[in-house]
C-alpha positions as a Markdown table, in Angstrom:
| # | Residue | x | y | z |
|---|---|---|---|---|
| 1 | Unk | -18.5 | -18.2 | 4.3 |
| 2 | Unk | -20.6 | -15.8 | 6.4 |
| 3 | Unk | -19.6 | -12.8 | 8.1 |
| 4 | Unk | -19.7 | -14.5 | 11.3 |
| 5 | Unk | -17.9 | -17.4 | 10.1 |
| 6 | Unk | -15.3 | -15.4 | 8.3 |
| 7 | Unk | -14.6 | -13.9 | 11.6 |
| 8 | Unk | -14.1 | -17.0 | 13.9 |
| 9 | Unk | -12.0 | -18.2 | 11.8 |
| 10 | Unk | -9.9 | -15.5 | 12.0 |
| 11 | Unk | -10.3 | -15.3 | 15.4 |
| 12 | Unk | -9.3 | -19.2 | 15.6 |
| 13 | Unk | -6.3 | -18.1 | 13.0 |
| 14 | Unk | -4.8 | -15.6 | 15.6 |
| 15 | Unk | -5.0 | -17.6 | 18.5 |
| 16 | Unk | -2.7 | -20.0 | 16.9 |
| 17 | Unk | -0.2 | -17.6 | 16.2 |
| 18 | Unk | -0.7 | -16.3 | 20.0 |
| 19 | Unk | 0.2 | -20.1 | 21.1 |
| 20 | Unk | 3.7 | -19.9 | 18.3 |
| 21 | Unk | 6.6 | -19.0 | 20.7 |
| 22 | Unk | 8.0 | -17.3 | 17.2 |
| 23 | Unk | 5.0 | -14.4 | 17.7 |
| 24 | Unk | 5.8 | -13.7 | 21.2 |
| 25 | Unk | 7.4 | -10.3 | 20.6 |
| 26 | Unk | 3.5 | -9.5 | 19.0 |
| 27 | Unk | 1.3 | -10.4 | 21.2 |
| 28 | Unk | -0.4 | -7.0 | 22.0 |
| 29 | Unk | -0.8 | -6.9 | 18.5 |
| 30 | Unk | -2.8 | -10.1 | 18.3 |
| 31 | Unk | -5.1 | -9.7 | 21.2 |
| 32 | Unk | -5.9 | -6.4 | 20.1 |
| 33 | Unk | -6.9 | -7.7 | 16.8 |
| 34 | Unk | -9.0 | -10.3 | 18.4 |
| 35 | Unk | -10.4 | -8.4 | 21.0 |
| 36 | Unk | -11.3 | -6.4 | 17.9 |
| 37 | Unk | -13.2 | -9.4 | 15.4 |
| 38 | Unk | -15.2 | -10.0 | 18.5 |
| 39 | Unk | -16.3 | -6.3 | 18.7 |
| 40 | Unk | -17.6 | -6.2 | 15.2 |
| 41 | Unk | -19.6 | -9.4 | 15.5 |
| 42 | Unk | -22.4 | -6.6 | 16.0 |
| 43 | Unk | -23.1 | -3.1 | 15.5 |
| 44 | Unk | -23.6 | -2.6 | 19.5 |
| 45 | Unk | -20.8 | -3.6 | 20.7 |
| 46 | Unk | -18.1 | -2.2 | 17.5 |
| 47 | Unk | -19.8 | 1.0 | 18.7 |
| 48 | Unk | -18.9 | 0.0 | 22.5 |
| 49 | Unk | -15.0 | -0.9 | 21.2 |
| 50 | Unk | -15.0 | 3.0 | 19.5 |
| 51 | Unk | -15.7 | 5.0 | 22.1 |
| 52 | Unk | -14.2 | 2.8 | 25.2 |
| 53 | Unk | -11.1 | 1.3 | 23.8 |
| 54 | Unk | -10.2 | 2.4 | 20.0 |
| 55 | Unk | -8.6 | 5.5 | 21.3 |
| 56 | Unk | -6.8 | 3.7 | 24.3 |
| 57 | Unk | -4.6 | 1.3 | 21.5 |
| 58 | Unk | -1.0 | 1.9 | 21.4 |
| 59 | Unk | -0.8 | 2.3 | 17.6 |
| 60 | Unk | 2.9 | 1.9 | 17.1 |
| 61 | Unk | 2.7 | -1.7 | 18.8 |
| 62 | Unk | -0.3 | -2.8 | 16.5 |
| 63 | Unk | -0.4 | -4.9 | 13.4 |
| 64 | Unk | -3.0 | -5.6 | 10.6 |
| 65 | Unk | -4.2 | -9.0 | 9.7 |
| 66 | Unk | -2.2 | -8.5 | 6.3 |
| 67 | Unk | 0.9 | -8.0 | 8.5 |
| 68 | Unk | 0.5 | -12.2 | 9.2 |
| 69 | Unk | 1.5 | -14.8 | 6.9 |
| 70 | Unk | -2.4 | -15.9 | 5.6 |
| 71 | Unk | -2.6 | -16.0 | 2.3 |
| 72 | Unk | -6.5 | -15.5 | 2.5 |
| 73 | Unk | -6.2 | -12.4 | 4.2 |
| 74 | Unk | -4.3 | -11.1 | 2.2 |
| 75 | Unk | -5.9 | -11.7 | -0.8 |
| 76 | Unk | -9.3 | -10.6 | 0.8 |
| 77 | Unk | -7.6 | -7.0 | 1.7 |
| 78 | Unk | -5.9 | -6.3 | -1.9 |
| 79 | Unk | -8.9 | -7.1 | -3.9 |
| 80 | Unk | -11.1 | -4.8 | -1.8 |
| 81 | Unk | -8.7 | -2.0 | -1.4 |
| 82 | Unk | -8.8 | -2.1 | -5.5 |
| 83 | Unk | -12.2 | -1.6 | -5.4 |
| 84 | Unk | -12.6 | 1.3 | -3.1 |
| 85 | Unk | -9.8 | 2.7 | -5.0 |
| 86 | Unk | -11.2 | 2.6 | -8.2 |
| 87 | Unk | -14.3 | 3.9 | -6.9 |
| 88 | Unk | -14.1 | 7.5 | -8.2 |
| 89 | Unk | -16.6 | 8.9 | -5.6 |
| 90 | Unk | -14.4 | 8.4 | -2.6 |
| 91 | Unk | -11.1 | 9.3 | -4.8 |
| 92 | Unk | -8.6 | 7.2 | -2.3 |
| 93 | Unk | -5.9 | 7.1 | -4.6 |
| 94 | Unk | -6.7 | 10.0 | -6.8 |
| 95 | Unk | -3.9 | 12.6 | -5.2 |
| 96 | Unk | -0.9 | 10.1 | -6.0 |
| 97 | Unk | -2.4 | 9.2 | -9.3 |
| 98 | Unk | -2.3 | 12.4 | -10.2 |
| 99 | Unk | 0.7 | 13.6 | -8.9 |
| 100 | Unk | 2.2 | 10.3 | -11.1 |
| 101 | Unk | 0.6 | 11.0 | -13.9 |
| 102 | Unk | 1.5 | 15.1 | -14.0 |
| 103 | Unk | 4.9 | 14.8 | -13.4 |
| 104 | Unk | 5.5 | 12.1 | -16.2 |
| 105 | Unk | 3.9 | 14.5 | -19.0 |
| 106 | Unk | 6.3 | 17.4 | -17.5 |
| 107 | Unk | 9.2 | 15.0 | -18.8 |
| 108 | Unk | 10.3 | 14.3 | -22.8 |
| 109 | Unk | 12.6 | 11.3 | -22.5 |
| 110 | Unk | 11.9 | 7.2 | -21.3 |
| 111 | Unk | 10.9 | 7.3 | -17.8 |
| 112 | Unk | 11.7 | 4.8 | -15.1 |
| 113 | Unk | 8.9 | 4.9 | -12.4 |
| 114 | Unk | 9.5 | 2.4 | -8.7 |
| 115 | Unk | 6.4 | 1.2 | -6.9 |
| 116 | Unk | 7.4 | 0.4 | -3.0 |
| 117 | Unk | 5.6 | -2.2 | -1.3 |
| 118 | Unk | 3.7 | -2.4 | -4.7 |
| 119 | Unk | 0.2 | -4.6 | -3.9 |
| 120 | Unk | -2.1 | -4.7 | -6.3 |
| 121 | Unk | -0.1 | -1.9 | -8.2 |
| 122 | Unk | -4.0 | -0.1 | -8.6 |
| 123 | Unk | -2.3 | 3.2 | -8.9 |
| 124 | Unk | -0.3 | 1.8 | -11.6 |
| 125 | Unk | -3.0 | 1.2 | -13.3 |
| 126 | Unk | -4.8 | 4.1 | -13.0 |
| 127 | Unk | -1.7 | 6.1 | -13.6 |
| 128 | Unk | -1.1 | 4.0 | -16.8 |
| 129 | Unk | -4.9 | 3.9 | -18.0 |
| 130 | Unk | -4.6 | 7.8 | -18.3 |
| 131 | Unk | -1.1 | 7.7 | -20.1 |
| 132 | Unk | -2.8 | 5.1 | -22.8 |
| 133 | Unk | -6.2 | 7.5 | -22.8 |
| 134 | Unk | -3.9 | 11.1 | -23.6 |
| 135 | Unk | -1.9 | 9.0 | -26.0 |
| 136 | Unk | 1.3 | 9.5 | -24.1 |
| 137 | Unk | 4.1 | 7.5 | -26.3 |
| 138 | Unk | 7.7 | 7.8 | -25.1 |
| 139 | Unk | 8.5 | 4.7 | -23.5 |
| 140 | Unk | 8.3 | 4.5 | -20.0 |
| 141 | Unk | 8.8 | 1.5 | -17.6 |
| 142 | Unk | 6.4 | 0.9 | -14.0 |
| 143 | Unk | 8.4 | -1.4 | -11.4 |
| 144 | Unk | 6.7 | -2.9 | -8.7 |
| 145 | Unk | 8.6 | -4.0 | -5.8 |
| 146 | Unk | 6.6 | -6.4 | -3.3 |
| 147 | Unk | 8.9 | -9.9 | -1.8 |
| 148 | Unk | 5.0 | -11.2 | -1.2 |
| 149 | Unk | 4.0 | -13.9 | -4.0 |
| 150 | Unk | -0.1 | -13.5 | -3.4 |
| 151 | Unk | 0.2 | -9.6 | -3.9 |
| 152 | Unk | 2.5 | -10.2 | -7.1 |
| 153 | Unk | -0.4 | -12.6 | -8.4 |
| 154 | Unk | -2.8 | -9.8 | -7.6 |
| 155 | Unk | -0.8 | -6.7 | -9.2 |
| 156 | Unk | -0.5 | -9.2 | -13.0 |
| 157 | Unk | -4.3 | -9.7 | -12.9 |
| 158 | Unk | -4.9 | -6.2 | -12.1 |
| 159 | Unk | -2.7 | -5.4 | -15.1 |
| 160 | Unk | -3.9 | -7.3 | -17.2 |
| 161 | Unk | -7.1 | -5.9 | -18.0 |
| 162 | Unk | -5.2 | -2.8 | -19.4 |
| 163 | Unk | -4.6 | -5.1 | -22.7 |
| 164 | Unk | -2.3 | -5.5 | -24.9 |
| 165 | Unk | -0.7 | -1.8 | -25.2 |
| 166 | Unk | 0.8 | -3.3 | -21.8 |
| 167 | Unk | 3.7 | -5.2 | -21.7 |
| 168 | Unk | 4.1 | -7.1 | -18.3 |
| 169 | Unk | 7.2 | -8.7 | -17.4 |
| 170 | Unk | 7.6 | -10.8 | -14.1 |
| 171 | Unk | 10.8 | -12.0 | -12.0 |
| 172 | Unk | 11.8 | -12.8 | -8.5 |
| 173 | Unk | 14.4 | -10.5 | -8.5 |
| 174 | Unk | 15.4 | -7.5 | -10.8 |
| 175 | Unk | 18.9 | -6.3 | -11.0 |
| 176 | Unk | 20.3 | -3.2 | -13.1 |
| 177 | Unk | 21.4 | -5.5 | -16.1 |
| 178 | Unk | 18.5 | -6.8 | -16.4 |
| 179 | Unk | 16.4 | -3.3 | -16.4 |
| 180 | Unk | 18.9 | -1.9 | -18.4 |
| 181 | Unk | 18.2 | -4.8 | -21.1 |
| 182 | Unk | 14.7 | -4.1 | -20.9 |
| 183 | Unk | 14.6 | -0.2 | -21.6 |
| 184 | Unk | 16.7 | -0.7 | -24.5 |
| 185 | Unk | 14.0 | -2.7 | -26.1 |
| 186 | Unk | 11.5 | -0.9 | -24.7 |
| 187 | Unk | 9.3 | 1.1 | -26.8 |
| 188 | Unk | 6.3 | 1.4 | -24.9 |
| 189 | Unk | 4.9 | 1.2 | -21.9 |
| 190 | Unk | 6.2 | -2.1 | -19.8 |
| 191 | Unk | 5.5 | -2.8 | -16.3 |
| 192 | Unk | 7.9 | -5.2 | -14.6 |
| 193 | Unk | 6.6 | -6.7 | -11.0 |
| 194 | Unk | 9.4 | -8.4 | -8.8 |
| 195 | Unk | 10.5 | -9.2 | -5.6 |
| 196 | Unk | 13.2 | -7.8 | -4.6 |
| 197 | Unk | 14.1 | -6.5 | -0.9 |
| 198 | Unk | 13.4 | -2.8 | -0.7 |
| 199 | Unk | 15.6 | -2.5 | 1.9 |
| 200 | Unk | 18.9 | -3.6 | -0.5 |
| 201 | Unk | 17.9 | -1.3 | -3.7 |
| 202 | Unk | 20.7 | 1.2 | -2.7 |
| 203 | Unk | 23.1 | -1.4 | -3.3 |
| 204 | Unk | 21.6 | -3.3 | -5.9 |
| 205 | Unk | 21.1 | 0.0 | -8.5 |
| 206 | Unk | 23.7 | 3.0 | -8.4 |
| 207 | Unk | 22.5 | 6.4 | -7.2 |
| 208 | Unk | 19.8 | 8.4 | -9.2 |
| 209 | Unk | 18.8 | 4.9 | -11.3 |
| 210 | Unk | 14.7 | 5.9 | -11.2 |
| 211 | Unk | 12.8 | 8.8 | -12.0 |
| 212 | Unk | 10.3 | 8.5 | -10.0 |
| 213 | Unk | 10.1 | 6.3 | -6.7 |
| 214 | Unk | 6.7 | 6.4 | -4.5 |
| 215 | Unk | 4.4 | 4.2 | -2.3 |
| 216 | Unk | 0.8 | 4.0 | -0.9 |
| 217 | Unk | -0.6 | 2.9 | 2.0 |
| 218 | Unk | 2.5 | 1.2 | 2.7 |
| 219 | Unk | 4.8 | 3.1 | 5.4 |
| 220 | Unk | 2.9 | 2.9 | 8.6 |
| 221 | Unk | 3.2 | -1.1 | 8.2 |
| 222 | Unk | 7.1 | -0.9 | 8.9 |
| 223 | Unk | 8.8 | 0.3 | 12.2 |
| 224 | Unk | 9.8 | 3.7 | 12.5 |
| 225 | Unk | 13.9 | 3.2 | 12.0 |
| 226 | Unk | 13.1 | 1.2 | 9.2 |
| 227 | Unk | 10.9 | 4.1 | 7.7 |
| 228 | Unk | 13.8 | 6.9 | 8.0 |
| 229 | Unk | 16.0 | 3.6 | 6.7 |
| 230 | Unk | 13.9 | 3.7 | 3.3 |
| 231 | Unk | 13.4 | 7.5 | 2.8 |
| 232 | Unk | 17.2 | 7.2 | 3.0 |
| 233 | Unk | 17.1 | 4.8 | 0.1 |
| 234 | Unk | 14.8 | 6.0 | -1.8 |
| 235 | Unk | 16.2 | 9.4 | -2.1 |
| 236 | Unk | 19.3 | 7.9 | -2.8 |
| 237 | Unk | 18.2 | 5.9 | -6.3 |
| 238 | Unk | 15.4 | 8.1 | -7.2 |
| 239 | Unk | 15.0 | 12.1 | -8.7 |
| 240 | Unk | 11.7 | 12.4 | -7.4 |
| 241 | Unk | 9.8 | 11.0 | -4.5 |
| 242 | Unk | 6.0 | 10.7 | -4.0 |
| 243 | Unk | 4.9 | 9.5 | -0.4 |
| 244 | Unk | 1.3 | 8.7 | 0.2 |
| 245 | Unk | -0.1 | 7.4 | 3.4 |
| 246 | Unk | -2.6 | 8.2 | 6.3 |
| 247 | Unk | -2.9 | 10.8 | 8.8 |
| 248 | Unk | -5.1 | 9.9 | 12.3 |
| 249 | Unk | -8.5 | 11.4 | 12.2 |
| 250 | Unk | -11.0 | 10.0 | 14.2 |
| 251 | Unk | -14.2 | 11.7 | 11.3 |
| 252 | Unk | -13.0 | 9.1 | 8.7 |
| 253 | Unk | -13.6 | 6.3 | 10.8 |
| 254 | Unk | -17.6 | 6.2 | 10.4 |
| 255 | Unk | -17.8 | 6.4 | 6.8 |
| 256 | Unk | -14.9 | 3.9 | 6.1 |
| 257 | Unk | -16.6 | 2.0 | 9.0 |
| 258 | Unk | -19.9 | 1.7 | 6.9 |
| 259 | Unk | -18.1 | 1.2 | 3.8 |
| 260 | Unk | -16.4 | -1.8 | 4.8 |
| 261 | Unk | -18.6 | -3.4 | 7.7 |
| 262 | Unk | -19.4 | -6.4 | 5.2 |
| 263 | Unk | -15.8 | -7.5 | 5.1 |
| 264 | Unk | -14.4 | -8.6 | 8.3 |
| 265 | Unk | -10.9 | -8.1 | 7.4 |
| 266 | Unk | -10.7 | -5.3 | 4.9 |
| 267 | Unk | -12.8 | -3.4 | 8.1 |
| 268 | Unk | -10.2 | -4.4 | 10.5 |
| 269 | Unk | -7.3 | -3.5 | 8.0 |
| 270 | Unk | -8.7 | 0.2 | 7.5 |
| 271 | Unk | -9.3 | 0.9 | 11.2 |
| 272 | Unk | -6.3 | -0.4 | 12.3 |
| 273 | Unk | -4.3 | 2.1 | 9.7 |
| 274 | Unk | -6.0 | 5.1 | 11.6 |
| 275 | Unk | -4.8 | 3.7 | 14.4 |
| 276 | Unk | -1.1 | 3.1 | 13.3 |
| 277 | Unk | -0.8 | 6.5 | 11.3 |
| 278 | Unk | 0.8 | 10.0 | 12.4 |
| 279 | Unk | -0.7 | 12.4 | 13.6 |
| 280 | Unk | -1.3 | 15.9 | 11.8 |
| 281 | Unk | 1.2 | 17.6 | 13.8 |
| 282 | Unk | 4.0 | 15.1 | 13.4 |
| 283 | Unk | 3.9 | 14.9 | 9.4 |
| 284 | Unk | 3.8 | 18.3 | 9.5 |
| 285 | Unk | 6.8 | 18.4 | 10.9 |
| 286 | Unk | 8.6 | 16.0 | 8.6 |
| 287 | Unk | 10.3 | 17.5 | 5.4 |
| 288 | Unk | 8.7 | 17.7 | 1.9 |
| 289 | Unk | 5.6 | 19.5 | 0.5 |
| 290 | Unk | 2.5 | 18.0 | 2.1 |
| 291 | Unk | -0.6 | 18.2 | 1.2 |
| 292 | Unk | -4.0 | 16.6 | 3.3 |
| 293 | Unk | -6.8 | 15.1 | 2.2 |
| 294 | Unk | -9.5 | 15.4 | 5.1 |
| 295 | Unk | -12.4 | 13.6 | 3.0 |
| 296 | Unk | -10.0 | 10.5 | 2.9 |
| 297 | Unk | -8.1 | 11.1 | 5.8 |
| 298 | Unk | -4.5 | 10.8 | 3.7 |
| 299 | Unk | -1.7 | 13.1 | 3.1 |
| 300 | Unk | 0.7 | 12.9 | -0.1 |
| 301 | Unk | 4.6 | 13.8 | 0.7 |
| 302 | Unk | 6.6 | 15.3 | -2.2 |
| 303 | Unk | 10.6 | 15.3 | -2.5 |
């Protein structure tokens, strides 16, 4: 499929969910996004959309093409996003991989480590790919929590080329018995992909259950009661929290524009987050150590 052709049918895609009385509550959200795919369809006029009407968008009503039930889409989005963030130039995932990986080597007993809205679990891998290269070996467990199917598929492929010093374990839904069987026989490194609701973990695992608990590029994709509603949670079942997301910067959006021009939707995905994220000024109000990443345009949140 062409460029062009990739983004008609999107186009096409989105009006039928326009004409779905069950979308009627986001229908700013559509026609922005197709107003959008018919901006890019050349340089002139995605240059026309910047500077008249990018800056105009009401960011908290918008949604991403991965925010709509198309398989396609999503797949399209994860596999790029693991690209760019195993490209070591640009360093997109870098701060949280790091922050990961240090805090597990400051600890001596197993470790239990939560992945949030989970994807393709790259930082996972990165995180684990640096354990296995510094010969860490106390056993320690990665959970990744994503209720979307596609992304699961994803995250055990992406896994998977870690070998066989990996053990990954898959399940619709994980519950404390089960985890608890698991460590106990766990003497390496396991990772353990499932679908539970993130929004039920408080109830499902008693208070203090994970070591670590964190997510990427996930928060600005959910409302902003059900944000405070999972920093709630997460501080609830977890010692340590690591928070990585955007912040708005309007610099960013040339180079990720060049970067992903060839690919319709990852393009729309990654200007619509700069649109959707916080502002400077509003995460620094927020609690926790922050720390910004201007090159990127991302800010990591410890707790």
């Amino acid at each position: 499929m062409s460029r062009i052709q990739e983004i008609n049918s999107a186009i096409e895609k989105l009006k039928a969910f326009r004409a779905d009385p069950d979308y009627g509550d986001r229908q700013y959200a559509i026609d922005e996004n197709i107003i959008f795919l018919e901006a890019i369809k050349s340089l002139p006029r995605y240059a026309k959309w910047l500077i008249t009407r990018a800056k105009k968008i009401d960011g908290k009503r918008l949604l991403e093409l991965t925010d709509f039930p198309v398989e396609e889409w999503d797949v399209s989005m994860h596999k790029r996003l693991i690209q760019i963030e195993r490209n070591k130039h640009i360093g997109l995932g870098k701060p949280l991989v790091d922050g990961i990986f240090n805090h597990i080597k400051q600890q001596k007993g197993p470790l239990k480590l939560v992945n949030l809205g989970a994807g393709g679990m790259e930082v996972d891998r990165q995180v684990i790919e640096k354990l296995i290269g510094d010969r860490y070996n106390v056993p320690i467990i990665f959970i990744g929590v994503d209720k979307s199917p596609i992304t699961n598929k994803i995250a055990y492929e992406n896994l998977k080329t870690l070998g066989a010093l990996v053990k990954i374990v898959q399940m619709e839904q994980l519950t404390k018995e089960r985890l608890d069987e698991i460590a106990k026989n766990n003497l390496g490194i396991t990772v353990i992909l499932c679908k539970n609701d993130i929004f039920k973990l408080d109830k499902e695992f008693p208070a203090q259950t994970f070591d670590v608990i964190y997510h990427s590029l996930f928060k600005h994709h959910i409302k902003m009661e059900m944000q405070k509603n999972l920093d709630a949670i997460m501080e609830k079942i977890a010692k340590k929290r690591l928070e990585y997301d955007g912040f708005r910067t309007w610099p960013v959006v040339i180079p990720q524009s060049i970067a992903a021009w060839k690919y319709p939707i990852f393009l729309g995905g990654t200007i619509f987050s700069v649109l959707r994220y916080e502002t400077v000024d509003e995460i620094s109000r927020l609690p926790g150590k922050k720390t910004f990443y201007k090159k990127t345009g991302h800010c990591l949140r410890e707790f």
